[in-house]
ChimeraX commands (.cxc) that place a marker at each C-alpha (Angstrom):
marker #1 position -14.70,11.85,3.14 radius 0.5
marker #1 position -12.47,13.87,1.18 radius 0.5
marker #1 position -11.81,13.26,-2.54 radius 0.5
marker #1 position -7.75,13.71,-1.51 radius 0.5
marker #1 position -8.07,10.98,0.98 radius 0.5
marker #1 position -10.33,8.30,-0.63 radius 0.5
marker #1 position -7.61,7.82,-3.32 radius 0.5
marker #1 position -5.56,7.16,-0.27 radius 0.5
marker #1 position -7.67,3.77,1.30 radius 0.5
marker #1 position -7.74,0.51,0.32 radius 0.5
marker #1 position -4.84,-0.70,-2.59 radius 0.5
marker #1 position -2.20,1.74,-2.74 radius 0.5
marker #1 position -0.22,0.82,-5.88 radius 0.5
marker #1 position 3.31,1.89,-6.59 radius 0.5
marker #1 position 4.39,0.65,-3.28 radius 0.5
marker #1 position 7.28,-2.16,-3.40 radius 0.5
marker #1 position 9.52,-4.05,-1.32 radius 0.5
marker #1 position 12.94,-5.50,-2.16 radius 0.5
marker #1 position 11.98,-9.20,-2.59 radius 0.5
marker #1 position 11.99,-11.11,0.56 radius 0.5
marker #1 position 12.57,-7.68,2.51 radius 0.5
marker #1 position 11.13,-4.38,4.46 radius 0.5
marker #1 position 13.01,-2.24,2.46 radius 0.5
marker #1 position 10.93,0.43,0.27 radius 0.5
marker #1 position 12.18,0.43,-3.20 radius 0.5
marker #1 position 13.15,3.72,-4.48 radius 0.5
marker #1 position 10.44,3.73,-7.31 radius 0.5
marker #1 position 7.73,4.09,-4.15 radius 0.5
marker #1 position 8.76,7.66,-3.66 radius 0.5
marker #1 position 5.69,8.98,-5.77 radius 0.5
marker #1 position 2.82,6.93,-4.35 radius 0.5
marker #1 position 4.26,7.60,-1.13 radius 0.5
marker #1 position 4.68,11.15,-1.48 radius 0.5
marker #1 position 1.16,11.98,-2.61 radius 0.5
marker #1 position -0.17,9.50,0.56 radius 0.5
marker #1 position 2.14,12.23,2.81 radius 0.5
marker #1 position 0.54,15.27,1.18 radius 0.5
marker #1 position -2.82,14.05,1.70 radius 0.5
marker #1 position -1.58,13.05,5.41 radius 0.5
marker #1 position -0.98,16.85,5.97 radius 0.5
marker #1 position -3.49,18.22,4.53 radius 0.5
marker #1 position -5.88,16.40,7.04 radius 0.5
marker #1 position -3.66,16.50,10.16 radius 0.5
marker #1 position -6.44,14.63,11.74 radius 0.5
marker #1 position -6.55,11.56,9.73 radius 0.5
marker #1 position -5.84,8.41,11.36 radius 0.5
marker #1 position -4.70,5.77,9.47 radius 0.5
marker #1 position -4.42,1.39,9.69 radius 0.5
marker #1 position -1.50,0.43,7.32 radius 0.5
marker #1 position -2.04,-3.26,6.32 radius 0.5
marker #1 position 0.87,-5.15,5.03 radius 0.5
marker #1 position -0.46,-8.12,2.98 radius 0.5
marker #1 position 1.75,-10.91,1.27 radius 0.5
marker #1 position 1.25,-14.03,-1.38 radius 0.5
marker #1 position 0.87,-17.70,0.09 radius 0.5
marker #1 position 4.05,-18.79,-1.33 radius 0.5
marker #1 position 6.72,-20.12,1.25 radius 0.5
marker #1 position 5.92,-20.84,4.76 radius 0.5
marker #1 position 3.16,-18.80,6.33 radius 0.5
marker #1 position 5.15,-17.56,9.46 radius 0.5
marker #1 position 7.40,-15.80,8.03 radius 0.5
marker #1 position 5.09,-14.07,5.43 radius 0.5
marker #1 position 2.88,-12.93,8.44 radius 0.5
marker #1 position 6.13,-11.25,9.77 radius 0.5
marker #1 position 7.52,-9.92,6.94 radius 0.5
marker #1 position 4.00,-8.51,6.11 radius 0.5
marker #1 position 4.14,-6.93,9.50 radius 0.5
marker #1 position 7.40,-5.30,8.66 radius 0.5
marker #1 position 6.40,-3.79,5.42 radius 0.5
marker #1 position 3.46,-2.18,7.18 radius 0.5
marker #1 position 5.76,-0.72,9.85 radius 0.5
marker #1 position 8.83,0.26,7.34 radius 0.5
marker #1 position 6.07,2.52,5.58 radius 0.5
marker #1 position 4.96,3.50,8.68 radius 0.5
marker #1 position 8.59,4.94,9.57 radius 0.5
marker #1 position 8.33,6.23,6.17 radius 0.5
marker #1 position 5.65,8.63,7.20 radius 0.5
marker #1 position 6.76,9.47,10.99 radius 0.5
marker #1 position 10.62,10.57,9.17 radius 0.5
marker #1 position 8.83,12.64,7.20 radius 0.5
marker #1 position 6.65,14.46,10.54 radius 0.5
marker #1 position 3.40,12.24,10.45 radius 0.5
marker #1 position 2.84,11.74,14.28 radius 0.5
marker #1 position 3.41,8.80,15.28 radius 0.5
marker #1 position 0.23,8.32,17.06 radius 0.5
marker #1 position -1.83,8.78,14.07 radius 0.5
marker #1 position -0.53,5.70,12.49 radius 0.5
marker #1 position -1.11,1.86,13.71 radius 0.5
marker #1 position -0.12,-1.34,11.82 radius 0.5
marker #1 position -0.75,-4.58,11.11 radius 0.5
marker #1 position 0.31,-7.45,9.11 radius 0.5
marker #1 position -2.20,-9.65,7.22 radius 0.5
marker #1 position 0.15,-12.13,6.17 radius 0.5
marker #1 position -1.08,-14.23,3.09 radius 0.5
marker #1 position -4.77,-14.23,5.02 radius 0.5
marker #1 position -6.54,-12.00,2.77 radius 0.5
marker #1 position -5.73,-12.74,-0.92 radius 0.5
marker #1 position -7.50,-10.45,-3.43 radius 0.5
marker #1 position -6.18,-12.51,-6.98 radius 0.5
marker #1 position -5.25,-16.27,-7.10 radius 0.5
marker #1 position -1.53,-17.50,-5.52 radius 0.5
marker #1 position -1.99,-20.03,-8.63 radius 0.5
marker #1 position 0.24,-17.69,-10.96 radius 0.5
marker #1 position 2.95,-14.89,-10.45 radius 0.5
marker #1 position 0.39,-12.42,-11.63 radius 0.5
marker #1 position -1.65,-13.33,-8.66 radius 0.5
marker #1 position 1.01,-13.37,-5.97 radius 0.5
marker #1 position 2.36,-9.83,-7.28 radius 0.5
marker #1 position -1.52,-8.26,-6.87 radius 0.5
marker #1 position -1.50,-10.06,-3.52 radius 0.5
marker #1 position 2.22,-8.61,-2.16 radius 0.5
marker #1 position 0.46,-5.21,-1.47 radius 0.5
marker #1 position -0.11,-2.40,1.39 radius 0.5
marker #1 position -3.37,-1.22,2.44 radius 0.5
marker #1 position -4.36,1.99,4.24 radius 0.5
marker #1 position -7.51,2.19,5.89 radius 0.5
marker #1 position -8.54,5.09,7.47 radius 0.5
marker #1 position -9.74,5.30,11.28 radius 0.5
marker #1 position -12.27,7.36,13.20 radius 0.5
marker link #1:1,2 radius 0.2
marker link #1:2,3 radius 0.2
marker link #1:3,4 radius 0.2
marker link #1:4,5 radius 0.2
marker link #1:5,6 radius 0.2
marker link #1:6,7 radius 0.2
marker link #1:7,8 radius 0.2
marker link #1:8,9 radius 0.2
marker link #1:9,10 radius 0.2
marker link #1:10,11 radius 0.2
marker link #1:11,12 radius 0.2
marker link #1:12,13 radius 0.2
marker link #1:13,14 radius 0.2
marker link #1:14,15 radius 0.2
marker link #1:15,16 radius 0.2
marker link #1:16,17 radius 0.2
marker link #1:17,18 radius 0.2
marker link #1:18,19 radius 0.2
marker link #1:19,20 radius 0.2
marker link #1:20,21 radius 0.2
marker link #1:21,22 radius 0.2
marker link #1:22,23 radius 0.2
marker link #1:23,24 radius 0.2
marker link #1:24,25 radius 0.2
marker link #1:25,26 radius 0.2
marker link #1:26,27 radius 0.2
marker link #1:27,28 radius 0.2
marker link #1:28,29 radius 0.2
marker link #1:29,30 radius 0.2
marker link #1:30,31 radius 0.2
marker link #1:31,32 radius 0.2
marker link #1:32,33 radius 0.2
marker link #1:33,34 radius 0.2
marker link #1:34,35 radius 0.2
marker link #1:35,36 radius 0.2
marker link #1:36,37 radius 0.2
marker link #1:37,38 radius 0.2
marker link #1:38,39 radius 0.2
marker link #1:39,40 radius 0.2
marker link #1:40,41 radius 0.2
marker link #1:41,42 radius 0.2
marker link #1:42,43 radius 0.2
marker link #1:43,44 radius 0.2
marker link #1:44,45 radius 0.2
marker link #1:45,46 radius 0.2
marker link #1:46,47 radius 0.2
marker link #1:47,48 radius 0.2
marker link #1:48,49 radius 0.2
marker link #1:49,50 radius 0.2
marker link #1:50,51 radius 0.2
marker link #1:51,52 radius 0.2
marker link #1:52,53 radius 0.2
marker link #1:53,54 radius 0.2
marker link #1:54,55 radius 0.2
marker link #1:55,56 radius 0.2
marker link #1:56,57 radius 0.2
marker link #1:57,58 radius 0.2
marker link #1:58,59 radius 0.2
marker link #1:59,60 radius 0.2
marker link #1:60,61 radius 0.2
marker link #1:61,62 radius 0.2
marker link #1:62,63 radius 0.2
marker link #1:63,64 radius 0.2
marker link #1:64,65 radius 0.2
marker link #1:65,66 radius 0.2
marker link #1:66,67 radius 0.2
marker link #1:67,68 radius 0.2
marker link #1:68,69 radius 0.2
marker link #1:69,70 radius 0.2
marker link #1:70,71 radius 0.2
marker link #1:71,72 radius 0.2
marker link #1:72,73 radius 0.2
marker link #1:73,74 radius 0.2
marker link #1:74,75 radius 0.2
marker link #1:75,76 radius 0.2
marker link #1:76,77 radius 0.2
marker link #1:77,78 radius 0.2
marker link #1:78,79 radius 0.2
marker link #1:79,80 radius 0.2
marker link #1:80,81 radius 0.2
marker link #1:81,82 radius 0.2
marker link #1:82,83 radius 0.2
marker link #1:83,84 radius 0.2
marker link #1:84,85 radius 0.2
marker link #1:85,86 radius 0.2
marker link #1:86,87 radius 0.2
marker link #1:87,88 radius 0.2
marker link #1:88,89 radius 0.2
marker link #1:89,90 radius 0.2
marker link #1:90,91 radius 0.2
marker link #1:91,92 radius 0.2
marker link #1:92,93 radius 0.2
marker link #1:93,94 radius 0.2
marker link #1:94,95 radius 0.2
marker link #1:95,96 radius 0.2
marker link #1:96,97 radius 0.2
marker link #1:97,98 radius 0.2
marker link #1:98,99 radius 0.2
marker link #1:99,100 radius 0.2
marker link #1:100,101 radius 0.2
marker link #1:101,102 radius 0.2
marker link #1:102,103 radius 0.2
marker link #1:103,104 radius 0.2
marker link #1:104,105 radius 0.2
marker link #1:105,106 radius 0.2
marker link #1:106,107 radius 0.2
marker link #1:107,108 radius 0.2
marker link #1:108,109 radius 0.2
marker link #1:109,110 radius 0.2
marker link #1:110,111 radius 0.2
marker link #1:111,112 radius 0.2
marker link #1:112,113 radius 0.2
marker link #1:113,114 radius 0.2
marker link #1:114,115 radius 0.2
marker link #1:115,116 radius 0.2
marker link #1:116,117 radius 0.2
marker link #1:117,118 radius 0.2
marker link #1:118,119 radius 0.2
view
């Protein structure tokens, strides 16, 4: 795999979400901007965006809202001339934790998108 696409799976910090929301905050520009570059540089690339949210509050919604982060970045790209094809989503909900929903600290590191890339 290419060294511009590897820093483009799993975590991709730098990418936030009005609290409670879909919509991108403005500071995501960058992170999103070098994930586009790399995007069409390898036209080929397939790629599983993974929305991913803290266990606080009731776990419907979170599994929705996760859903609709992945999909907001995912309209991200295809405004921007990704095909739309080349990108699928899914939301994880508060399912996969990677830090403790015991502090803030913990449910920050957990609100988070993944990309995974796709053969």
């Amino acid at each position: 795999m290419p060294k511009a696409l590897q820093a483009f799976t799993g975590v991709i910090k730098g990418i936030r979400f009005d609290s409670g929301t879909d919509q991108i905050k403005d500071s995501s520009t960058n992170s999103l901007n070098k994930a586009l570059t790399a995007l069409r540089k390898f036209p080929d690339t397939k790629l599983r965006i993974e929305g991913h949210s803290d266990a606080a509050g009731d776990p419907g919604f979170n599994k929705k809202l996760s859903l609709k982060r992945a999909n907001a970045v995912k309209a991200w790209f295809v405004r921007r001339g990704v095909g739309e094809g080349r990108l699928a989503t899914v939301g994880m909900g508060p399912d996969k934790p990677i830090a403790s929903n015991d502090s803030a600290n913990g449910r920050a590191r957990n609100r988070r998108i993944e990309f995974k890339l796709v053969q």
